[in-house]
C-alpha positions as CSV (number, residue, x, y, z in Angstrom):
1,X,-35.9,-29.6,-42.0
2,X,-34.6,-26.2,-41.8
3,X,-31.9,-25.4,-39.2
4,X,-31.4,-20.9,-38.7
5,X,-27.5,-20.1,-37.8
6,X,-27.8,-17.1,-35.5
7,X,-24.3,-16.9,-34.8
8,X,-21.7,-19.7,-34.1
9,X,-20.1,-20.8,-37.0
10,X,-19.2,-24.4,-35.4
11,X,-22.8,-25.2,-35.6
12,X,-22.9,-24.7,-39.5
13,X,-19.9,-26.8,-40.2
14,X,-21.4,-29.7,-38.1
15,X,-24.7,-29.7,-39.9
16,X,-22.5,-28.8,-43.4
17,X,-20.5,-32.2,-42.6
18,X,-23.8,-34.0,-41.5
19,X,-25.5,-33.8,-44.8
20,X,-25.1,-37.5,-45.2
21,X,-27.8,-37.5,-41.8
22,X,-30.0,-34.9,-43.2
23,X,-29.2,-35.0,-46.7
24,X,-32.5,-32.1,-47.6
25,X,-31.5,-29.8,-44.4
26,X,-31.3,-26.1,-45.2
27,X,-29.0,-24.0,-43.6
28,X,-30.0,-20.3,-42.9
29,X,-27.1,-18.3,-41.9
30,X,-27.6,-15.0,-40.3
31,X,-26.5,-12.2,-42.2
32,X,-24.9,-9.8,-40.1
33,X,-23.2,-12.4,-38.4
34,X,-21.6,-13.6,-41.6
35,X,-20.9,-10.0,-42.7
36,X,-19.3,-9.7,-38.9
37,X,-16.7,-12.6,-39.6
38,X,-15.9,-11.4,-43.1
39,X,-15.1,-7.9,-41.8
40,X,-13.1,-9.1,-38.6
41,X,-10.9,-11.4,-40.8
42,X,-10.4,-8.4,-43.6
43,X,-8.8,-6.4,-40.9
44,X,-6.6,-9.2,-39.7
45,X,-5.7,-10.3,-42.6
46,X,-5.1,-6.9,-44.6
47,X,-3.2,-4.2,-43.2
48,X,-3.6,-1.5,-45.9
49,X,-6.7,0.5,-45.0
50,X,-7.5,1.5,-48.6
51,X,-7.3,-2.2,-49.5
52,X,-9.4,-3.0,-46.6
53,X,-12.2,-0.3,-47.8
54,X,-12.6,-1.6,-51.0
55,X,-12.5,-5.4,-49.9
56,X,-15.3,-5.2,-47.8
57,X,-17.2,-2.5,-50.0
58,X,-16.8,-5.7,-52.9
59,X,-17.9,-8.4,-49.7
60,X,-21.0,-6.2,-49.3
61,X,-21.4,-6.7,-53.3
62,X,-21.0,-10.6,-53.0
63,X,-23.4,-10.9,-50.0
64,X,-26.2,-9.2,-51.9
65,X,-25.5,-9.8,-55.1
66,X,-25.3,-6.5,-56.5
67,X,-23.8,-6.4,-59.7
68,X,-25.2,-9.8,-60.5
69,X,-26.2,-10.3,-64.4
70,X,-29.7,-12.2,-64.1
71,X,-28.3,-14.7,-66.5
72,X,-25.1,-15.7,-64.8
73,X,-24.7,-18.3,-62.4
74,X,-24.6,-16.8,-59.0
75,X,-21.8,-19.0,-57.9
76,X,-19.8,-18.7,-60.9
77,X,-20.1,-14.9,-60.3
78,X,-18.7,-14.9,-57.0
79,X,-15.9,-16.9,-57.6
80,X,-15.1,-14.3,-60.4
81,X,-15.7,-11.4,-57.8
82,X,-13.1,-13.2,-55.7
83,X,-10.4,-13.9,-58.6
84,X,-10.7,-10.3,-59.1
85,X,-10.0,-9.1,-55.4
86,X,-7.0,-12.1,-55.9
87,X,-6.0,-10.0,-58.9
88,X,-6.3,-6.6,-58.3
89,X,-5.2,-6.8,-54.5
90,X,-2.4,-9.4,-54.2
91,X,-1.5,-8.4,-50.7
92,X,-5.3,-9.9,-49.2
93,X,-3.9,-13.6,-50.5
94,X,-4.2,-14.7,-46.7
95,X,-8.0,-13.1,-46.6
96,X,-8.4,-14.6,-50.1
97,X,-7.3,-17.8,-49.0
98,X,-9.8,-17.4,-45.9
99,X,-13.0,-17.0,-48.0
100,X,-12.1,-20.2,-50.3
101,X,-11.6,-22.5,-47.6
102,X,-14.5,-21.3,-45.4
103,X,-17.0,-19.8,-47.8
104,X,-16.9,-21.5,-51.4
């Protein structure tokens, strides 16, 4: 069973939290959608518009996995990718905080 995402982000957390129902579902998540909250909660979250620039230049990074070695766990890689943003921009530890809870 495949379920496609298109937009609301309360329908992916009830089928994440039904997995026990549909324990082989996939979950397709529309891109630009996903890009969309990303980018509304960076400039919520992150007053600095330099900081903001390179967040979402490193988002766009993450969501296609530019950068990616072929022989590194993609999951692994984003967290690092993350950590670093956590490092090198301190101030983004509410969007930080944000993409752990929602998106990892």
């Amino acid at each position: 069973m495949v379920f496609n995402i298109s937009c609301y982000f309360c329908y992916f957390l009830f089928l994440f939290r039904s997995r026990n129902v549909w324990p082989d579902v996939q979950i397709l998540l529309c891109l630009w959608h996903v890009r969309k909250a990303w980018a509304e909660n960076v400039v919520r979250k992150i007053i600095n518009p330099q900081e903001r620039s390179n967040i979402l230049s490193t988002l766009g990074r993450i969501m296609y996995s530019w950068g990616c070695p072929i022989d590194v766990d993609l999951i692994f890689w984003v967290e690092q990718e993350i950590e670093m943003l956590a490092t090198k921009f301190p101030n983004a530890w509410l969007f930080i905080q944000y993409f752990k809870k929602h998106w990892l």
